[in-house]
C-alpha positions in Angstrom: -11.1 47.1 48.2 -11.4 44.8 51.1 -10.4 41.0 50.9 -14.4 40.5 52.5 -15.8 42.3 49.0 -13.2 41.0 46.6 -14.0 37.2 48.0 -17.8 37.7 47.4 -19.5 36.9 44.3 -23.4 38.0 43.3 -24.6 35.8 40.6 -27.4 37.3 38.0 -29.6 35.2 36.8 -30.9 37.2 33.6 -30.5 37.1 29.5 -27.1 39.0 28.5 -28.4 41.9 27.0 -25.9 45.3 26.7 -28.8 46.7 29.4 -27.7 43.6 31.6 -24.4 44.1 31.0 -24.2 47.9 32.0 -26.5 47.0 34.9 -23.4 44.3 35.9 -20.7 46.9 35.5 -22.8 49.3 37.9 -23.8 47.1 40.8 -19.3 46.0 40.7 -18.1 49.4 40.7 -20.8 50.7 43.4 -20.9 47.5 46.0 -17.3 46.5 45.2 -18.3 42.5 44.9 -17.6 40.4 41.8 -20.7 40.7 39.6 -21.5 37.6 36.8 -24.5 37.7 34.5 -25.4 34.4 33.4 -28.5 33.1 31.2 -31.2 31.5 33.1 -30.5 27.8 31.2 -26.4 28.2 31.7 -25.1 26.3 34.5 -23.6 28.3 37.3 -19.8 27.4 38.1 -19.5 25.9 41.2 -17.7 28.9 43.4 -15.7 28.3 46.4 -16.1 32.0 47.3 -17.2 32.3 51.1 -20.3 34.8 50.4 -22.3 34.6 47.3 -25.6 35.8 46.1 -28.1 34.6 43.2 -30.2 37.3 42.3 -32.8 36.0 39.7 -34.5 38.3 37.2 -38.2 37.4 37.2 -38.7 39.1 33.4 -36.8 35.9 32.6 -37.4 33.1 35.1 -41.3 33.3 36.4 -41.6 33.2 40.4 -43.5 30.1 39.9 -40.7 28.3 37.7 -37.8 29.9 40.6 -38.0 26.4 42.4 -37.6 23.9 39.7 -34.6 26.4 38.7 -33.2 26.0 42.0 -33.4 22.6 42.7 -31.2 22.2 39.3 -28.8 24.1 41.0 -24.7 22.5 41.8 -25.2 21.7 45.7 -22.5 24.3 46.5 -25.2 26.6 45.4 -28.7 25.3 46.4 -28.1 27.0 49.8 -27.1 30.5 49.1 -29.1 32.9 49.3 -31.7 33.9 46.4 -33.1 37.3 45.5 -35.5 38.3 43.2 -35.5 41.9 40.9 -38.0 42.9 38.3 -40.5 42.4 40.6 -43.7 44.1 39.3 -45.8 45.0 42.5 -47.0 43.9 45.6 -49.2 41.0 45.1 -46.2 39.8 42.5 -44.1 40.0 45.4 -46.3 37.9 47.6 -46.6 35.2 45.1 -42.8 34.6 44.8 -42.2 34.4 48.2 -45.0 32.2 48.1 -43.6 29.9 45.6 -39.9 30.2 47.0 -37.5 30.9 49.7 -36.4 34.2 48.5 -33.9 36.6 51.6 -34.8 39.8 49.3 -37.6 41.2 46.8 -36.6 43.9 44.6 -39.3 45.8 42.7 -39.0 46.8 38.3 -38.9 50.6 39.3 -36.3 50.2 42.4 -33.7 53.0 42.9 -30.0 51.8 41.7 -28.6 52.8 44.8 -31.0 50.9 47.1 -30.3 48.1 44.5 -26.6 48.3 45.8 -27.9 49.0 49.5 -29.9 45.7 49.7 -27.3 43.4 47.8 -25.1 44.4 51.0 -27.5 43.7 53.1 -28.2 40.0 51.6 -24.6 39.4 51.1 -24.5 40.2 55.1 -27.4 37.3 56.2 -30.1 39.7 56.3 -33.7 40.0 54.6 -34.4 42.8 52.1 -37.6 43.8 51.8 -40.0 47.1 51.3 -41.7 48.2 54.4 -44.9 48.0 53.1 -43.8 43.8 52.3 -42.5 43.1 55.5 -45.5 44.7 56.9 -48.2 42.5 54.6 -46.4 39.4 55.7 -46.5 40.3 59.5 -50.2 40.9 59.6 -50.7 37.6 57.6 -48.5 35.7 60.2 -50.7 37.3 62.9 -53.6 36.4 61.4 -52.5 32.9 60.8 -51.5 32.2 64.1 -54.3 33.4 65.1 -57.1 31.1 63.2 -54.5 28.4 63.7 -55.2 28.4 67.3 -58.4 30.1 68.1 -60.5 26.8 67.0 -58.6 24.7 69.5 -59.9 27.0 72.5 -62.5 29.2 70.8 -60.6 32.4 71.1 -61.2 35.4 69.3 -59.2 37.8 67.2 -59.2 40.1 70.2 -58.6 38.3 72.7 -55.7 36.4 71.0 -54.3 39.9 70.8 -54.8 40.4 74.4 -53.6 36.9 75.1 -50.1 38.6 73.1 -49.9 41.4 75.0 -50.6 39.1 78.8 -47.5 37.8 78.2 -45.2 40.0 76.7 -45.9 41.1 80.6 -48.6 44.6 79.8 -50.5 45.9 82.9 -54.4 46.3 81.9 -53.6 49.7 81.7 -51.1 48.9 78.7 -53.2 46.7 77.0 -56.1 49.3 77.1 -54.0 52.1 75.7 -52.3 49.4 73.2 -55.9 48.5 71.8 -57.7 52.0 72.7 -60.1 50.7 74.8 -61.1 51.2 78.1 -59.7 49.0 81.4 -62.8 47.9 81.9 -63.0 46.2 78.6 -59.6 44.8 79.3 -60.8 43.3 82.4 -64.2 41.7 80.2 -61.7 40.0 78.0 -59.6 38.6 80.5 -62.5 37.3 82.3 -63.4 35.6 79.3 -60.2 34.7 78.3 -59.5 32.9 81.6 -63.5 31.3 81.1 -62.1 29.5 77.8 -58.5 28.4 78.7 -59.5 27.4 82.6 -57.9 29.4 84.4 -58.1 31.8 87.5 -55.6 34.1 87.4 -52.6 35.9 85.2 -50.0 33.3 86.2 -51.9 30.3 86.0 -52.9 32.1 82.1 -49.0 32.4 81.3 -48.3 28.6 82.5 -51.1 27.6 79.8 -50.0 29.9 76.9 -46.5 28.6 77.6 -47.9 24.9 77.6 -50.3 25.8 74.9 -49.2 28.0 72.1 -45.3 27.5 72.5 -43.6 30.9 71.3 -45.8 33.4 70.8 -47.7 35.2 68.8 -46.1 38.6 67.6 -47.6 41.6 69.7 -49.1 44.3 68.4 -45.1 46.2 69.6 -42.8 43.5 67.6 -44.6 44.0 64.8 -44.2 47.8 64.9 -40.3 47.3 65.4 -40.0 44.9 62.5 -42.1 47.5 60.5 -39.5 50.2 62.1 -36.4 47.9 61.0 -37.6 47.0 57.6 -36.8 49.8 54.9 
């Protein structure tokens, strides 16, 4: 066993239970890390290990109570990262991370292994999440990027899509075959497009998105490679 493994620590939050405890026992043989059930009213030791996890069983802590839980939390551990397992469904899912900064969503029904595959991936800095998840949350940060600054110039949907794709550097051609529709359409939007912000041409359209929308919005391409990289 490596010194990185045996120096990490992954911290459930759940009601001892001999289903608990065998659940323990599995996830420290098959990831290797030092695994502690502890109830959801027990304090938590204060751990001087360099990676840990909490990884909160919502059976037993509702997503909506998860921040008050965490903000009783020793300051050594307010900032590590939090997981949640016994997730029923989708729209659960969206209401805890609604409710709290979770780095990982595990659903009731997940496979044991993937279990282990995530924890590894959260002990490492990343996100876990289901593809379908990360997908939801990527079409809702589109969307509210998109009605956050479309009343401030009166842009549409579309054209805040095209206005994505403009500077992420796509020819008309790209943009047409991007959106399936004709250059020609392209060329209507942009006309418009370039009507509502001011402007007369593609450069003078990337100075004001620069200026105006700060980093932007992600294209219709970064969201199919964070839907690629999720699970």
């Amino acid at each position: 066993m490596t010194q990185e493994k045996t120096s990490s620590v992954v911290y459930i939050i759940t009601e001892k239970s001999p289903q608990s405890q065998l659940f323990a026992e599995y996830l420290t043989k098959q990831t290797g890390y030092a695994v502690n059930l502890h109830a959801p009213g027990a304090s938590l030791p204060h751990s001087t290990q360099s990676r840990q996890l909490l990884l909160v069983d919502a059976d037993h802590i509702p997503v909506d109570a998860i921040p008050d839980w965490q903000d009783k939390l020793p300051d050594t551990l307010s900032r590590v990262p939090l997981a949640a397992f016994n997730i029923r469904d989708m729209d659960h899912a969206l209401e805890a991370l609604s409710c709290s900064q979770l780095k990982g969503v595990f659903y009731r029904n997940e496979n044991l292994e993937v279990i282990c595959k995530g924890i590894h991936a959260l002990l490492d800095d990343e996100l876990w999440m289901s593809r379908d998840l990360m997908a939801r949350l990527i079409l809702f940060y589109r969307k509210y990027q998109s009605n956050a600054f479309r009343p401030a110039c009166g842009l549409t949907n579309r054209e805040m899509e095209i206005i994505s794709l403009l500077s992420a550097g796509s020819s008309n051609q790209q943009i047409a075959e991007k959106l399936f529709v004709s250059e020609h359409t392209v060329k209507s939007h942009l006309y418009n497009i370039f009507r509502k912000i001011n402007v007369h041409n593609r450069i003078q359209a990337l100075n004001w998105i620069h200026q105006n929308l700060g980093p932007i919005l992600p294209n219709i391409e970064t969201a199919r490679s964070l839907q690629r990289g999720s699970r």
